[in-house]
C-alpha positions in Angstrom: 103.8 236.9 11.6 100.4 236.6 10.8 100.5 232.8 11.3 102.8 232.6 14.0 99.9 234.4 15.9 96.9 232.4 15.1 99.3 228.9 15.7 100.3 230.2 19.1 96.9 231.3 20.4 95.2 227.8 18.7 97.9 225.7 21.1 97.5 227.7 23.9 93.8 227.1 24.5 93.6 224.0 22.8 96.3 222.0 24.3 98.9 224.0 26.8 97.6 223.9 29.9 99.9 222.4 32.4 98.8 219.4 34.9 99.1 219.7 38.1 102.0 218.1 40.4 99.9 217.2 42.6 97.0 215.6 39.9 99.4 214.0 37.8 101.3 212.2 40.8 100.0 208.4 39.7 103.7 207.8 40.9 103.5 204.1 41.1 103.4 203.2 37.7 105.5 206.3 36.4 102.4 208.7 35.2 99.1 207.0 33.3 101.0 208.8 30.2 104.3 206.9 30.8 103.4 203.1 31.8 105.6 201.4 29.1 107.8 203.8 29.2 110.7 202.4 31.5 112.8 198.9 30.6 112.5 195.8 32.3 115.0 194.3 34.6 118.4 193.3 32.6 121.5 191.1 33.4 124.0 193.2 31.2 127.4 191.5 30.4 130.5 192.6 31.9 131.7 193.6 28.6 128.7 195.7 27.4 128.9 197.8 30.7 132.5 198.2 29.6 131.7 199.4 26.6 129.3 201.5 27.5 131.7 203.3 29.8 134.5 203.2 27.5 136.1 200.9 29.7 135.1 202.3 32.6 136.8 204.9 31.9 138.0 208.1 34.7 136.5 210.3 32.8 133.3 208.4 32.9 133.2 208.6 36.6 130.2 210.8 37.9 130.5 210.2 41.9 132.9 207.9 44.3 132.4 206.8 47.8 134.9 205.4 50.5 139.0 205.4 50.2 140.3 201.8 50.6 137.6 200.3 48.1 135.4 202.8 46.4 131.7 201.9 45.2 132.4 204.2 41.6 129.2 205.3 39.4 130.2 205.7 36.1 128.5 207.6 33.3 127.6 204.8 30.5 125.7 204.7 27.0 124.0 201.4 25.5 124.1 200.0 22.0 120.6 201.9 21.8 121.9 205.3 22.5 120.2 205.0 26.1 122.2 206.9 29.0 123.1 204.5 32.5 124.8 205.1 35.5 126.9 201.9 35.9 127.4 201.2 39.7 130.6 199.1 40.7 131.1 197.6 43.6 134.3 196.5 45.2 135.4 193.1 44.7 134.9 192.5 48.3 131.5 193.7 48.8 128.8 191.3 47.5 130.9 187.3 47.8 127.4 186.0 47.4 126.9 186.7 43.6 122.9 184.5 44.4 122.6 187.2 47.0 123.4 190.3 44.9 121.1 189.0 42.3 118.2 188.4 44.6 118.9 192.1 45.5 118.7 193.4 42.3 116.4 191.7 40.9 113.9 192.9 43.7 115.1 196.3 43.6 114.9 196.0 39.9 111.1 195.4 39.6 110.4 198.5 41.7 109.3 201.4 39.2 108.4 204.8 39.8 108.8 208.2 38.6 109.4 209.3 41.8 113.1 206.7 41.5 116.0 206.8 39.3 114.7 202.9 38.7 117.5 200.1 38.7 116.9 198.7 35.4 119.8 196.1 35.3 123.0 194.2 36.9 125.9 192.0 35.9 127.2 189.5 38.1 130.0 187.6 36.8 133.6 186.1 38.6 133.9 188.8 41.1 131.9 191.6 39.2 129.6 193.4 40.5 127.2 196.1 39.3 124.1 197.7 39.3 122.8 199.4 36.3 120.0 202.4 36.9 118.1 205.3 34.7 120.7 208.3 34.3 119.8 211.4 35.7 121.5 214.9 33.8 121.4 217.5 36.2 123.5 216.2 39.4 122.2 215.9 43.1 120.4 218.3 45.8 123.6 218.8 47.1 124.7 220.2 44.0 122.0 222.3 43.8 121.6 223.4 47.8 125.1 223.5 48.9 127.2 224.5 45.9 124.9 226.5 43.2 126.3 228.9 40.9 124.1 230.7 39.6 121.0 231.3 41.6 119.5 229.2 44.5 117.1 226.8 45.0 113.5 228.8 45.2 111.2 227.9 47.8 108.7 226.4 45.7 111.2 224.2 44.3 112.2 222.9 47.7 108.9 222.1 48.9 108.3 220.3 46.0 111.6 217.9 46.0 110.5 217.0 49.8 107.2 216.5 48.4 108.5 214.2 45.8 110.9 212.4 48.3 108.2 211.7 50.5 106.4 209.9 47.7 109.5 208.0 47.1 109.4 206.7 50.0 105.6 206.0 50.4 106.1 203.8 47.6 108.9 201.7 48.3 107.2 201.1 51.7 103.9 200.1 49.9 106.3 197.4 47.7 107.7 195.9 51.1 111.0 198.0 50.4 110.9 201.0 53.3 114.6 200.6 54.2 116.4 203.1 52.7 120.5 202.6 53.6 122.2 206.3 54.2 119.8 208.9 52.9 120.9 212.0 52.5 121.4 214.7 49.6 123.6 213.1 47.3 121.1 210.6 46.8 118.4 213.0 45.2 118.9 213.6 41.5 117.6 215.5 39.0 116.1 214.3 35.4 116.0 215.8 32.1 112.6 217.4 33.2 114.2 219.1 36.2 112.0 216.0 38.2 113.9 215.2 41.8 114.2 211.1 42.0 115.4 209.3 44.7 118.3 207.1 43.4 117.5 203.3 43.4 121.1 202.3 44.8 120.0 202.8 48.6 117.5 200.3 48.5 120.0 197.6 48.0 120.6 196.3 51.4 124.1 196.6 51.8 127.2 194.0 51.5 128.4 191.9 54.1 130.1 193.9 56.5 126.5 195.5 57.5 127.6 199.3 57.7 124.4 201.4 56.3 125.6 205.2 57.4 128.7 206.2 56.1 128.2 210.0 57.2 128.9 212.3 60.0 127.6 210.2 63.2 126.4 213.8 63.7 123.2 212.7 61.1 122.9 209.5 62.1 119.7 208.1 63.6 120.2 207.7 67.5 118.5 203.9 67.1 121.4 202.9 64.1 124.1 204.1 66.8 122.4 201.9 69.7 121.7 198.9 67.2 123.4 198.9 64.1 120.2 198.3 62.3 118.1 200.2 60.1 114.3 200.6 60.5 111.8 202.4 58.7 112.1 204.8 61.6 115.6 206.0 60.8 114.6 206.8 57.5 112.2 209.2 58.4 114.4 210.7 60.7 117.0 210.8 57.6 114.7 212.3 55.8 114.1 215.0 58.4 117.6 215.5 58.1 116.8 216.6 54.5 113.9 219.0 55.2 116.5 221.3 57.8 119.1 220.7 54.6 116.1 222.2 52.1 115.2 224.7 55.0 118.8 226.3 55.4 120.8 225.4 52.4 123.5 223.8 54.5 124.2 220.3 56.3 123.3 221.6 59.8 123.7 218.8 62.4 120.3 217.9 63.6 121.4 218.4 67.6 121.9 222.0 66.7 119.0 222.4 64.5 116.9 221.2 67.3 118.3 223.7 69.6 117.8 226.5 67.7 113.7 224.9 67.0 113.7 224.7 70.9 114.7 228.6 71.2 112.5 229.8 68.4 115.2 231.1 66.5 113.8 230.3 63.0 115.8 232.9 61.2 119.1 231.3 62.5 117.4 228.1 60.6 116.5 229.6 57.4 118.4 230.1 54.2 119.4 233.3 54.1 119.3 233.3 50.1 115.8 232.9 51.0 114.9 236.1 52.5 111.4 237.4 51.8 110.5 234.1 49.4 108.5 232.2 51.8 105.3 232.8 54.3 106.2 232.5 57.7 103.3 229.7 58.0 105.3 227.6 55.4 108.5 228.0 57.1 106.6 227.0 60.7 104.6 223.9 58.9 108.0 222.4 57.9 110.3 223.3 60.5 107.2 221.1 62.8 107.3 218.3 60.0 111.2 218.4 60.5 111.3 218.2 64.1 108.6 215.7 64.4 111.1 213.5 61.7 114.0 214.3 64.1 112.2 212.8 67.5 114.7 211.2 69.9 111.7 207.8 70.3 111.3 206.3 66.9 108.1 205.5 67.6 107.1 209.3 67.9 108.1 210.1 64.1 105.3 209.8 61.7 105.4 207.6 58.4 105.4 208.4 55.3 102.1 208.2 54.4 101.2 211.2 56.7 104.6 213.2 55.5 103.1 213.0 51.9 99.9 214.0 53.5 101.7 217.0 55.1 103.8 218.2 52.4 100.8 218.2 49.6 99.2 220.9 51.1 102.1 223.2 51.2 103.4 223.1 47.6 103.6 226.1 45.4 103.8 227.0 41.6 102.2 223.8 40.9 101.8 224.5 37.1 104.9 225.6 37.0 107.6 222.6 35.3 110.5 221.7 37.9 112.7 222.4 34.9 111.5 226.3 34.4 111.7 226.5 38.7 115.3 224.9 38.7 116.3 227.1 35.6 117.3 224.5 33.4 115.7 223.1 30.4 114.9 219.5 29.5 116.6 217.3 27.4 114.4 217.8 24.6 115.1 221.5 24.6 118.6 221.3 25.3 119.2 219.3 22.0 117.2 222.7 19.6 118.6 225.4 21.8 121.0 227.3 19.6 124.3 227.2 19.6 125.5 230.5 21.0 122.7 233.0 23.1 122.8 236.4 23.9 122.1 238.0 27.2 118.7 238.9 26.4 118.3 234.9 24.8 120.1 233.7 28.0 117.5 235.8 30.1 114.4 235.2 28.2 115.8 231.1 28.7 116.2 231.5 32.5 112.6 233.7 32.8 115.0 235.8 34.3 112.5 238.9 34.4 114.4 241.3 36.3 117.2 240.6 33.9 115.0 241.1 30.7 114.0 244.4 32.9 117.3 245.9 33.3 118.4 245.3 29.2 115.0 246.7 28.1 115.9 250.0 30.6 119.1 250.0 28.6 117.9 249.7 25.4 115.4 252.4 25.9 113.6 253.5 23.0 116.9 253.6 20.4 114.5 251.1 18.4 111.6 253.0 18.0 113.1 253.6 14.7 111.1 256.6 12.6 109.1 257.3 15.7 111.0 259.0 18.2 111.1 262.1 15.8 107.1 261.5 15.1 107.1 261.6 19.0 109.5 265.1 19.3 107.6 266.6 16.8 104.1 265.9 18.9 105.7 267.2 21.9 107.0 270.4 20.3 103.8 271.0 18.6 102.5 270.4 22.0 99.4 268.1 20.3 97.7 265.0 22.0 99.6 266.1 25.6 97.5 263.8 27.4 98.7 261.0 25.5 102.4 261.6 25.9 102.0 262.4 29.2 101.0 258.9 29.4 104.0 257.4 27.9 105.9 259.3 30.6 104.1 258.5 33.5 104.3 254.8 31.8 108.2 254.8 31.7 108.7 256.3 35.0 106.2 253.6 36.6 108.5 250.8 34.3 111.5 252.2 36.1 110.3 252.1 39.3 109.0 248.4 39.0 105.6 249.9 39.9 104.1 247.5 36.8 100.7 247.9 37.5 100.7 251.1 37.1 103.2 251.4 34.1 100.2 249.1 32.5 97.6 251.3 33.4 99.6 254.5 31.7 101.1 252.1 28.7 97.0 251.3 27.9 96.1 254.8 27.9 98.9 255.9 25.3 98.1 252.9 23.3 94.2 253.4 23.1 95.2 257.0 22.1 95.5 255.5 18.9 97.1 258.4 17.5 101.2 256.8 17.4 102.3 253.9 17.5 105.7 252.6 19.5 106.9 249.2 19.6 109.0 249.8 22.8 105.7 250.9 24.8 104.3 247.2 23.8 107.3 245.5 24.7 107.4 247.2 28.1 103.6 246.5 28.6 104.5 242.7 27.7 107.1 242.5 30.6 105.0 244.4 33.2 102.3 242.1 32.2 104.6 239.1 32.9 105.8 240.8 36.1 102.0 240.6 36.9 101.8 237.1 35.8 99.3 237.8 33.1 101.4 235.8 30.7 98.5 235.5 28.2 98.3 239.1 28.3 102.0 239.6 27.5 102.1 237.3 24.5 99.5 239.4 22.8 101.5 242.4 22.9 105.3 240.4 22.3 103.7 239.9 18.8 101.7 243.0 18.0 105.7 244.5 18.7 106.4 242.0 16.2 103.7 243.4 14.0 104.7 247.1 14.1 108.6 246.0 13.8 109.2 242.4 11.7 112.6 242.6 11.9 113.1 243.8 15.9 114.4 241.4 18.0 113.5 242.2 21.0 110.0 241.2 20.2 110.8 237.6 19.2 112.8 237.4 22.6 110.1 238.6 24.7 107.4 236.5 23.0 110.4 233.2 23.9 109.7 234.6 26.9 105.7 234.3 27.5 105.7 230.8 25.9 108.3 229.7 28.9 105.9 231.1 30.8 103.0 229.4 29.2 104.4 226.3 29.2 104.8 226.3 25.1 108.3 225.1 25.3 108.8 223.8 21.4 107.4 227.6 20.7 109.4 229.1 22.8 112.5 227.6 21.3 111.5 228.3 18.0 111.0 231.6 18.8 114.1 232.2 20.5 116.3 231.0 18.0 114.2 234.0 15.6 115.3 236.3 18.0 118.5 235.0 18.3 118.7 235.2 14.0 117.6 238.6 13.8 119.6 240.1 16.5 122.7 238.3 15.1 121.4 239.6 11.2 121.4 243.4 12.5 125.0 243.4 14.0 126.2 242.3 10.7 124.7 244.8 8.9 
């Protein structure tokens, strides 16, 4: 345990310390860390996008759009084991194969982390189909309009119109600011948790020159005059996806407006929300929204200044999109173990009010040896003071007052006199309530050190190392939690 120590507190201040989203944003080239890191432009062969949807199989289809003649995305894998979403049009769409390449091609060269890049086509007979990066965890529909589990956080939303923004600003710089029918289904999520804008809307699209297939409720009052897209619609799009991130629902932007006009922010507002933003946040970008949502195209601002805007407002910087969407990355998906627990699902998810409620539960049943040491104290009524401590501790813990369950926890601890395991676990997750991660680890372990075999302490330290950042740790440590617990309930 010893080691375990020393190697966690070594990586922590040697090499842990997460970048900023805002400092590591060298979008254009996909992050100074990444440059070679995406493919270059490929014409694929109609039969190795066959095969690397299993004949473009139904159950390879991850999204459709139209009736008569759907464009279908299909889920694909290469020869190299490298995951694609396989676009394919309908026969009908593209009868100029030397336009489609040009298209693609153009498209194709474009390469940010801020877009699910295009990274290939195939054009043959009356084929036709884009080939992009694969993103894992589904759109900002998914994640706005029909989550499961918990919503979207705040900071989370800020940063995917942060990140959209960016998008944009970058296709615009490489002569590509049109942007056909943006809306949520066209932000996706990769393994990191990362929103990207997808790479298929910069296409311009096939010969019948329809670019909004939505509700004419969202479309841009300049597309419905002209049937052309400028880079003015997009921005009003895009304002269209600030009041989605605002309220968690498609609101039309007429009645949006019309509640902006009144005041009524609330009405506005996610309700899912509630208490989880400053009111100055939520005035900044309702003002960026409506300025997006201007009647004049001329009186919407570009992206340039919408980056501008957005930068200033983002939250939980350090904090990895993956841990704020609460999901993991691919990398951790593939050494999770098999089968978690409730505390292992919790400690996964950072859920601390989770991790809260179980420790409550477990109370001090684990304190094995030392409850008695503890009666036997109170009955001989010796070092009061300290025990008194302990109480005023748990009834602090309970309450969720943790600073002050700290401040009583300490004093029983520096009593010196006994020794629980359970006071050091609840001191670790009122320090992480306090966001004193650093703070918490220390005491995760010494748990560890007074109990080897306890599991709760290996779960609780899985839980600091989220927290740090430490994710390789932290699985590591989870699945020693995950051992131990499943060790004890076989004995």
């Amino acid at each position: 345990m010893g080691a375990r120590c020393s190697k966690f507190s070594l990586c922590w201040f040697q090499s842990h310390l997460k970048p900023s989203v805002l400092e590591s944003s060298d979008h254009e080239n996909g992050g100074k860390s990444d440059r070679n890191a995406f493919p270059s432009f490929t014409e694929f062969s109609f039969e190795q996008l066959k095969a690397a949807t299993s004949g473009f199989s139904s159950d390879s289809v991850v999204s459709e759009h139209g009736e008569k003649a759907p464009n279908v995305v299909y889920k694909g894998k290469l020869d190299n084991d490298r995951w694609i979403a396989v676009k394919r049009f309908n026969r009908l769409a593209w009868p100029d194969p030397r336009q489609f390449l040009e298209e693609a091609r153009t498209v194709g060269s474009l390469r940010s982390e801020r877009l699910a890049n295009l990274i290939g086509c195939c054009c043959e007979a009356e084929e036709r189909l884009l080939v992009a990066e694969f993103m894992p965890y589904e759109t900002l529909a998914k994640h706005l309009f029909h989550w499961e589990s918990q919503p979207m956080k705040w900071a989370m939303r800020l940063r995917v119109a942060l990140y959209l923004a960016q998008a944009l600003e970058y296709c615009g710089s490489k002569g590509r600011a049109l942007y056909h029918d943006l809306n949520a289904y066209r932000i996706l999520f990769d393994k990191d948790g990362n929103p990207r804008l997808s790479c298929f809307g910069l296409m311009k699209n096939s010969r019948d020159g329809k670019s909004y297939s939505t509700n004419l409720a969202f479309t841009p009052p300049e597309y419905l005059r002209t049937g052309r897209v400028t880079p003015e619609s997009v921005v009003y799009s895009f304002g269209t996806l600030l009041l989605d991130l605002l309220s968690g629902k498609h609101i039309p932007p007429s009645h949006a407006l019309d509640l902006i006009r009144g005041k009524n922010f609330l009405m506005l507002m996610d309700s899912a929300l509630e208490g989880h933003f400053s009111i100055d946040d939520r005035t900044e970008l309702v003002r960026l929204a409506s300025r997006c949502l201007q009647y004049e195209a001329r009186e919407r601002p570009n992206a340039k200044s919408l980056v501008a805007a957005l930068i200033s407002l983002q939250k939980e910087t350090e904090v990895p999109s993956y841990v704020l969407m609460g999901i993991h990355g691919e990398t951790a998906s593939s050494t999770l173990p098999l089968s978690l627990t409730p505390f292992g699902e919790a400690c996964l998810r950072k859920d601390l009010t989770a991790i809260h409620e179980i420790l409550e539960k477990i109370g001090y049943k684990d304190d094995e040896g030392i409850a008695n040491e503890l009666s036997f104290q109170m009955w001989t009524n010796q070092m009061q003071e300290t025990l008194n401590s302990k109480k005023h501790g748990d009834a602090a813990f309970r309450a969720k007052d943790f600073a002050t369950s700290i401040d009583c926890y300490t004093q029983f601890i520096d009593g010196g006199t006994m020794v629980s395991p359970t006071v050091y676990a609840r001191r670790c997750l009122s320090y992480l309530m306090s966001e004193m991660p650093q703070e918490a680890l220390g005491d995760a372990m010494q748990a560890q050190v007074v109990s080897p075999d306890w599991s709760t302490a290996s779960y609780l330290q899985a839980a600091c190392l989220f927290s740090l950042g430490m994710e390789t740790d932290a699985q590591e440590t989870l699945k020693d939690g995950t051992d131990l617990e499943a060790k004890r309930n076989k004995n």
